[in-house]
VEXDREN-2710 file (C-alpha; in Angstrom, 1 decimal):
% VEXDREN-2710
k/r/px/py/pz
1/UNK/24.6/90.3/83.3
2/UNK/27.6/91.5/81.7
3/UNK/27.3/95.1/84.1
4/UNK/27.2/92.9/86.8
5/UNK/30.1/90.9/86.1
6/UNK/32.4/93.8/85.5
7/UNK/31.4/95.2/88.7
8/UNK/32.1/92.4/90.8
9/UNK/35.5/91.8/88.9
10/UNK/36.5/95.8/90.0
11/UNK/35.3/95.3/93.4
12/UNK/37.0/91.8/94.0
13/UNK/40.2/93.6/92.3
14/UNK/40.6/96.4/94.8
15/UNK/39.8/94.1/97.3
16/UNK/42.5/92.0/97.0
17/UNK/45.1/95.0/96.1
18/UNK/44.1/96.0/99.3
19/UNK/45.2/92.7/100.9
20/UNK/48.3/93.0/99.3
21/UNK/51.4/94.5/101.1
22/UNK/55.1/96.1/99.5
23/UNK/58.1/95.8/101.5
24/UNK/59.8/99.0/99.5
25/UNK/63.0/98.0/101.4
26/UNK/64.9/94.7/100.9
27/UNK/65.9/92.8/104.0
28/UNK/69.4/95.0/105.4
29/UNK/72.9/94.5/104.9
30/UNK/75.9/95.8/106.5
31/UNK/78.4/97.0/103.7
32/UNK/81.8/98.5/104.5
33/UNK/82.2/102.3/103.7
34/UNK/86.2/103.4/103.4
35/UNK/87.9/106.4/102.7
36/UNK/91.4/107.0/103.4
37/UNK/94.0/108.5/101.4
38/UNK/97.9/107.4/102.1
39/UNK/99.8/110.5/101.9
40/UNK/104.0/110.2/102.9
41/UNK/104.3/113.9/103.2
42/UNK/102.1/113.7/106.3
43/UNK/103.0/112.5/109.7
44/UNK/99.6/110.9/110.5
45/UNK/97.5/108.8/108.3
46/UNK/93.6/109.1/109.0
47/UNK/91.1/106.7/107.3
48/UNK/87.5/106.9/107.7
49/UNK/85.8/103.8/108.6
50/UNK/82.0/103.4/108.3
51/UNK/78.7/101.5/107.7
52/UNK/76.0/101.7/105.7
53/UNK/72.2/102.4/106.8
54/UNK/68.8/101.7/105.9
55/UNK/65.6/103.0/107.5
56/UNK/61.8/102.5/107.1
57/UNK/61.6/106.3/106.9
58/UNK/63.2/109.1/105.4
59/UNK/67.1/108.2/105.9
60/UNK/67.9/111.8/106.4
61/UNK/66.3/111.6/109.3
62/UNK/68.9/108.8/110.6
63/UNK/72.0/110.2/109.4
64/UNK/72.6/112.5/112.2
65/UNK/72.7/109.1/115.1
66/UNK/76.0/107.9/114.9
67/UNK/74.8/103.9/115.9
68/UNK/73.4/104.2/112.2
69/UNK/77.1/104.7/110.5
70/UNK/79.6/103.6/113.4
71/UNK/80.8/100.4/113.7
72/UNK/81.5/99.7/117.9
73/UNK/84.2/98.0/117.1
74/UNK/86.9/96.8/114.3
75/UNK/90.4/95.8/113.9
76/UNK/92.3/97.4/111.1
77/UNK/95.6/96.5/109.9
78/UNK/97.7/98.3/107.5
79/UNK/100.1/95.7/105.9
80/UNK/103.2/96.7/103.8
81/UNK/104.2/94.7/100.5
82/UNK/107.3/94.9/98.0
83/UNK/107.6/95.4/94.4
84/UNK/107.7/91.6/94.5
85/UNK/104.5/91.5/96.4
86/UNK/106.4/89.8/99.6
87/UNK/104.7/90.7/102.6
88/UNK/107.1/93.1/105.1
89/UNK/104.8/93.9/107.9
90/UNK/101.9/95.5/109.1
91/UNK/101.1/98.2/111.8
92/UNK/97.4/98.7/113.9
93/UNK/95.4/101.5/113.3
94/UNK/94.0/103.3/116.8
95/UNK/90.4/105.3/116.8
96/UNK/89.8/108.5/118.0
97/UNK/86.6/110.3/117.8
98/UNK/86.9/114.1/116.3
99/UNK/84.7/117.1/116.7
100/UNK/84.4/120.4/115.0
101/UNK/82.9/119.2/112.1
102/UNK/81.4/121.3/108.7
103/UNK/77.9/121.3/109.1
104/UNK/76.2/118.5/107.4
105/UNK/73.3/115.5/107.5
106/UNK/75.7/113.4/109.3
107/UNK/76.3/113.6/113.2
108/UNK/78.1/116.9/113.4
109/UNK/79.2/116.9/117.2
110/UNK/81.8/113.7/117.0
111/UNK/83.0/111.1/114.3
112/UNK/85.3/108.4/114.5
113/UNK/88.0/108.0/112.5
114/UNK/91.4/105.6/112.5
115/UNK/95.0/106.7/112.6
116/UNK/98.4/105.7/112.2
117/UNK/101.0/107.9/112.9
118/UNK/104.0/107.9/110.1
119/UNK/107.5/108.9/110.3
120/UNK/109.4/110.2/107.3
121/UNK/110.5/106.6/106.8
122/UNK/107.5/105.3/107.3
123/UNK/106.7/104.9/103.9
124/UNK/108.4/103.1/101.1
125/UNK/107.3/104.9/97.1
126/UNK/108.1/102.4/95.4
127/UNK/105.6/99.5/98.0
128/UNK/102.0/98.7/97.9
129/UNK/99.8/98.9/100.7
130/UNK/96.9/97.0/102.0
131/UNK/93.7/98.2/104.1
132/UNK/92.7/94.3/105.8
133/UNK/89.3/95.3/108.3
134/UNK/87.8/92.5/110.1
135/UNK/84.7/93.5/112.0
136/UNK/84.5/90.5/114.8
137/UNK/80.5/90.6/116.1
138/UNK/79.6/90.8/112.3
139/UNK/81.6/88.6/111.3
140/UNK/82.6/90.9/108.6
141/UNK/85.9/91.3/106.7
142/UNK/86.9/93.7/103.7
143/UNK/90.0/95.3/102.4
144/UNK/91.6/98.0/100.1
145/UNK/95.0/98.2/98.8
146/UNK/96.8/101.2/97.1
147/UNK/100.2/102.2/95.5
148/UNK/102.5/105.5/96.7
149/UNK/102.5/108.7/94.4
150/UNK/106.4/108.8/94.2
151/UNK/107.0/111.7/96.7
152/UNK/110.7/112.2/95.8
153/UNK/110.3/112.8/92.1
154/UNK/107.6/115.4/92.6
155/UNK/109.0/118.9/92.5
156/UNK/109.2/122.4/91.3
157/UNK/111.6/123.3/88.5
158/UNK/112.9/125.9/91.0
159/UNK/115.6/124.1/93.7
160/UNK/114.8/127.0/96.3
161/UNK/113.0/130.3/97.0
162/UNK/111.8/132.4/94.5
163/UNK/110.6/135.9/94.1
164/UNK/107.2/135.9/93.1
165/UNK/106.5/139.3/90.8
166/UNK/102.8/139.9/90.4
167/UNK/102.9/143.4/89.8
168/UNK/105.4/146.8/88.6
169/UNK/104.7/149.3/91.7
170/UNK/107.3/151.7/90.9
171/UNK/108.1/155.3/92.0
172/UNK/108.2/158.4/89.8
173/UNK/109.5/161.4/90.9
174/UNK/109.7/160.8/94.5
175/UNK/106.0/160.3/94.6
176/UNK/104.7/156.2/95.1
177/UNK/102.5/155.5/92.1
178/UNK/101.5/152.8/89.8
179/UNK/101.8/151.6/86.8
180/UNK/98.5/149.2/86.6
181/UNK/101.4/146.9/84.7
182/UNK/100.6/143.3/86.9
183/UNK/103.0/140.2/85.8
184/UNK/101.9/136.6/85.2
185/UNK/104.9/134.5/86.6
186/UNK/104.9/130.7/85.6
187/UNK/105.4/127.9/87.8
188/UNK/106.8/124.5/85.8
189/UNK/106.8/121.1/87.4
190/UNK/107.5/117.5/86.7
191/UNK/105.3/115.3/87.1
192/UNK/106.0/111.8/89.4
193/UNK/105.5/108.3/89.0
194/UNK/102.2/107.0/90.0
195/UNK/100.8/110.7/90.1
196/UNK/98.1/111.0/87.3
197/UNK/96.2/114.1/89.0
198/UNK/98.2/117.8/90.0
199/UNK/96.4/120.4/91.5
200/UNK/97.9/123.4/92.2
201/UNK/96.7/125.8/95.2
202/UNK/98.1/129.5/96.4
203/UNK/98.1/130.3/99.9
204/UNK/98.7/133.7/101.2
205/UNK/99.0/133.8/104.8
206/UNK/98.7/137.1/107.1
207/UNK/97.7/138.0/110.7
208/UNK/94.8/140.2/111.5
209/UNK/95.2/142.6/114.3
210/UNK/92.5/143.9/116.3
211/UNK/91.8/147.1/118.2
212/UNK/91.2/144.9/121.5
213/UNK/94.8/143.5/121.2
214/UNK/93.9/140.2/119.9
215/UNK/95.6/138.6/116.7
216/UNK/94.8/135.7/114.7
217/UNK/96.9/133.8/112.0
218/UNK/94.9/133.0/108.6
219/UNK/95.8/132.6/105.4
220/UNK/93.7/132.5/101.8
221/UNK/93.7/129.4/99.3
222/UNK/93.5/130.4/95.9
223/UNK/92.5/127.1/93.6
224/UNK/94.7/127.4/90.3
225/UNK/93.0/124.3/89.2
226/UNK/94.1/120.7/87.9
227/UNK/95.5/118.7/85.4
228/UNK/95.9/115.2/84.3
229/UNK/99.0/113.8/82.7
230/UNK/99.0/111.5/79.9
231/UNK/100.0/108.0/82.2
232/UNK/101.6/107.5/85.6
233/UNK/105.3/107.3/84.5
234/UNK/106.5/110.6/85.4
235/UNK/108.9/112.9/83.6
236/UNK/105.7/114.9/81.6
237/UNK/106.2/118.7/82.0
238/UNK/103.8/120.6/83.1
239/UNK/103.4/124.4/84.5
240/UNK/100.8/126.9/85.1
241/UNK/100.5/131.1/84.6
242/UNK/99.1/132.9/87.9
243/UNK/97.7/136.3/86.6
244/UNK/98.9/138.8/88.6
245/UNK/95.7/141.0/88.6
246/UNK/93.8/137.7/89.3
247/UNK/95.3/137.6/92.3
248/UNK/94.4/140.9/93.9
249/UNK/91.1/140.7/92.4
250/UNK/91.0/137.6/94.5
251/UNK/92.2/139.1/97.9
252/UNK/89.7/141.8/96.9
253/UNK/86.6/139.6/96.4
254/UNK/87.3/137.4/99.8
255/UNK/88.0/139.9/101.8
256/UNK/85.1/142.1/100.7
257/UNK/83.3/139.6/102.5
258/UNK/84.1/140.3/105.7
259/UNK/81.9/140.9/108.8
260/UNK/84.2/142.2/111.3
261/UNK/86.4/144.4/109.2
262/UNK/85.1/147.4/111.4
263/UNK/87.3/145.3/114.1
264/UNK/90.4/144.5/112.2
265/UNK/93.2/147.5/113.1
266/UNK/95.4/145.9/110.3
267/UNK/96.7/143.0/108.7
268/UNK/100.3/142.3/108.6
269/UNK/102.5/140.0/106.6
270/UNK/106.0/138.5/106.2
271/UNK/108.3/138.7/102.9
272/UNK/107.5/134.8/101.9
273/UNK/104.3/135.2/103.2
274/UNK/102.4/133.0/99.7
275/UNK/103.2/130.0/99.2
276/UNK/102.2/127.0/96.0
277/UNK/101.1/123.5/97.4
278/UNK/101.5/121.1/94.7
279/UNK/99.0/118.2/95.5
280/UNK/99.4/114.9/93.1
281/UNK/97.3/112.2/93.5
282/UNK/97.2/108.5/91.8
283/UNK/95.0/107.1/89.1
284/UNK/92.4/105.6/91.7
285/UNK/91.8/108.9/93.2
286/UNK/91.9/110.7/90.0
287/UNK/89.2/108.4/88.9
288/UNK/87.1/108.8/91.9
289/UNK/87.1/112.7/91.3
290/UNK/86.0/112.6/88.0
291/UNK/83.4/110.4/87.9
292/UNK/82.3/112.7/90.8
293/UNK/82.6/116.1/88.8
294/UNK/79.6/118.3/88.7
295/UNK/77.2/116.4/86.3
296/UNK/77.0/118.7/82.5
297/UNK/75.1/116.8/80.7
298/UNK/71.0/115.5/80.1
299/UNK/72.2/112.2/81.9
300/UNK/72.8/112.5/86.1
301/UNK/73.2/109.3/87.3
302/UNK/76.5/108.7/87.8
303/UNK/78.6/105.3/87.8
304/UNK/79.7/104.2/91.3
305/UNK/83.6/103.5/91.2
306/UNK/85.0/101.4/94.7
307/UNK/88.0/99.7/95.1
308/UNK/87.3/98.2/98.1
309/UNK/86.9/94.4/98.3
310/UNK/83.4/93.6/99.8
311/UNK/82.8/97.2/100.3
312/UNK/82.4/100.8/98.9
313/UNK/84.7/103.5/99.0
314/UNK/87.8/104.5/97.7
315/UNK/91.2/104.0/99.3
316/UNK/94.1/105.9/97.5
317/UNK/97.2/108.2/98.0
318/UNK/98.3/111.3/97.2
319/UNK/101.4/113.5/97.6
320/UNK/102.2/117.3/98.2
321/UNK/105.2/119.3/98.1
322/UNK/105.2/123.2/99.0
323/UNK/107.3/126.2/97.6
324/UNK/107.6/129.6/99.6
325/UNK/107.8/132.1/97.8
326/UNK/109.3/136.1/98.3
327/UNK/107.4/138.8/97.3
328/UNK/108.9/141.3/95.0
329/UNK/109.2/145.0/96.3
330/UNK/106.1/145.8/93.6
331/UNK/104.0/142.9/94.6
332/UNK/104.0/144.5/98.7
333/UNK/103.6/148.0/97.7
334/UNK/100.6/147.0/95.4
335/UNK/99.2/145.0/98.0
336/UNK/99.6/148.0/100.6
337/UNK/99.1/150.8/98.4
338/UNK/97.2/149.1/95.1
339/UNK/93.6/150.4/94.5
340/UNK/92.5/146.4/94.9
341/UNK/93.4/145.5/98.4
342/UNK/94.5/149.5/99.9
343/UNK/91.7/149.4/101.7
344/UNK/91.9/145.8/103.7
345/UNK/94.8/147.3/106.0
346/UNK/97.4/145.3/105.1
347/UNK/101.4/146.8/106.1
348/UNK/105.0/145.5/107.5
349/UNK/105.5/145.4/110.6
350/UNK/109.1/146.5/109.8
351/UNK/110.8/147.1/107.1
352/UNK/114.2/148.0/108.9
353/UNK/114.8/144.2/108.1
354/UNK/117.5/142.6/105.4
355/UNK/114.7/141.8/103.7
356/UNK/113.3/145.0/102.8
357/UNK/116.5/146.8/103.1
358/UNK/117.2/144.6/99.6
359/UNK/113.9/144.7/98.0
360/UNK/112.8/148.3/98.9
361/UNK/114.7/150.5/96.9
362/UNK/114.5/154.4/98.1
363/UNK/113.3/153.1/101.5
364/UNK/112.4/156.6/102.6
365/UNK/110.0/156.8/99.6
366/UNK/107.9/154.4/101.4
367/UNK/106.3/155.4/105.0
368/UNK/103.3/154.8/104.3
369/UNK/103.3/150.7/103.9
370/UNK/104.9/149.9/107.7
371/UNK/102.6/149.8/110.5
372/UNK/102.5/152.3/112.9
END
């Protein structure tokens, strides 16, 4: 009897398990998805505006339709406020949809995005501005609002060009040689009010030549890294050291890379042809970044920070200033002539210029970096 009684409780168990359905998906909602960065420097403001998804199958498989993560259509208004909060006005952002895309799991043919295009006075450091979407056949409204990074107190400590010396090329005895002595030249900033994040990027731009008569303009981003200041007052010094033999190593290592350097007759370059791009951005976007750092520790879940109101996202500023820089006689001849980067092709197109004339001394010594 007791045999018997277990085996009818197992079979009327499974039984009823089997009766018994999971919904592993909770009934959908539309949430808001907003990422925009205000940044004065630029002439056009772009914001991305999107929705969230949810599919009974694997949501990979739906990122890639752009009905999943496009809203037909919204209105959003960028409003303008004072240091007294005292509303000044507001200006209509217009969609556009943009193609060449990175490959990813979203649509990679077309995206919509928003813009509003900016003057130089467009902008106001010391305001606040507000994000206000309202998505009418959803009945749906959220919004976002952000503070400036102060664009006029963020500068280098130089007040105009500078020559950048990243390595002692001299000449001995008539003959061009080297002395494998590379500089480390330091760049010092201040930082700006509301700025809490500086990140500080090298640029080197050149055109390649090929044999077929074609040129194209590129240039190389070298990541110096980032730093956070102690609070968003401004006035905190800070600088960074670029390693001169870094720097060719760099050149070296992406151009080494290369696919079509069997095409490439040679690359040529002007005198201020690097240049520093000093990014800073404000406490909201520093935030964002960190939280979203690669994960170094036994825990990987991360913590979702938003600051947008019934939605996710983040919506933030930043600020970037540039500083062109000339290159000292020995930083071009080590680039032409160094054993790092002699081989990539790089020379003047003329040094019969004021600019060589000056930096070149012994100009006859030094056929052998101007392009034939």
């Amino acid at each position: 009897m007791k045999n018997l009684f277990w085996t009818l409780t197992l079979i009327l168990g499974l039984f009823s398990s089997c009766e018994t359905d999971f919904e592993l998906n909770a009934s959908y909602k539309t949430i808001p998805v907003v990422y925009g960065l205000l940044d004065q420097s630029l002439d056009t403001q772009f914001i991305k505006i999107n929705k969230s998804y949810l599919a009974n199958a694997n949501n990979a498989n739906f990122a890639p339709i752009n009905d999943c993560t496009q809203f037909d259509y919204i209105l959003a208004v960028l409003e303008e406020y004072n240091q007294n909060n005292v509303f000044l006005g507001s200006d209509t952002l217009k969609e556009m949809m943009v193609g060449n895309l990175q490959p990813g799991i979203f649509y990679e043919d077309s995206q919509k995005i928003y813009f509003l295009e900016t003057s130089s006075n467009s902008f106001v450091d010391e305001h606040t501005y507000k994000l206000n979407v309202n998505v009418p056949d959803k009945n749906l409204n959220f919004s976002a609002q952000t503070d400036l990074v102060n664009g006029t107190g963020l500068s280098f400590d130089f007040l105009s060009k500078i020559t950048l010396q990243l390595n002692g090329f001299r000449c001995a005895d008539k003959d061009l040689a080297t002395t494998d002595e590379f500089f480390d030249p330091r760049l010092d900033w201040k930082t700006t009010l509301n700025g809490k994040r500086y990140e500080l990027v090298l640029r080197f731009a050149y055109v390649e030549h090929f044999f077929n008569g074609d040129t194209i303009q590129k240039f190389i981003d070298w990541d110096l890294g980032d730093q956070t200041s102690v609070n968003t007052d401004g006035g905190e010094s800070m600088f960074k050291v670029v390693s001169g033999s870094s720097f060719f190593e760099m050149l070296k290592g992406r151009l080494s890379s290369y696919d079509l350097e069997d095409q490439v007759e040679k690359r040529t370059f002007n005198s201020n042809a690097i240049e520093f791009i000093l990014t800073a951005g404000n406490e909201d976007l520093n935030t964002y970044m960190q939280i979203n750092e690669p994960v170094t520790s036994i825990v990987t879940e991360r913590p979702i920070f938003t600051n947008v109101n019934n939605g996710i996202g983040l919506f933030a500023s930043k600020y970037q200033t540039e500083l062109v820089c000339s290159m000292s006689a020995g930083t071009i001849l080590e680039l032409c002539l160094g054993q790092k980067t002699s081989g990539y092709k790089f020379c003047l197109p003329n040094i019969n210029t004021p600019f060589y004339q000056n930096s070149l001394t012994e100009l006859d010594l030094y056929p052998q970096i101007e392009c034939n």
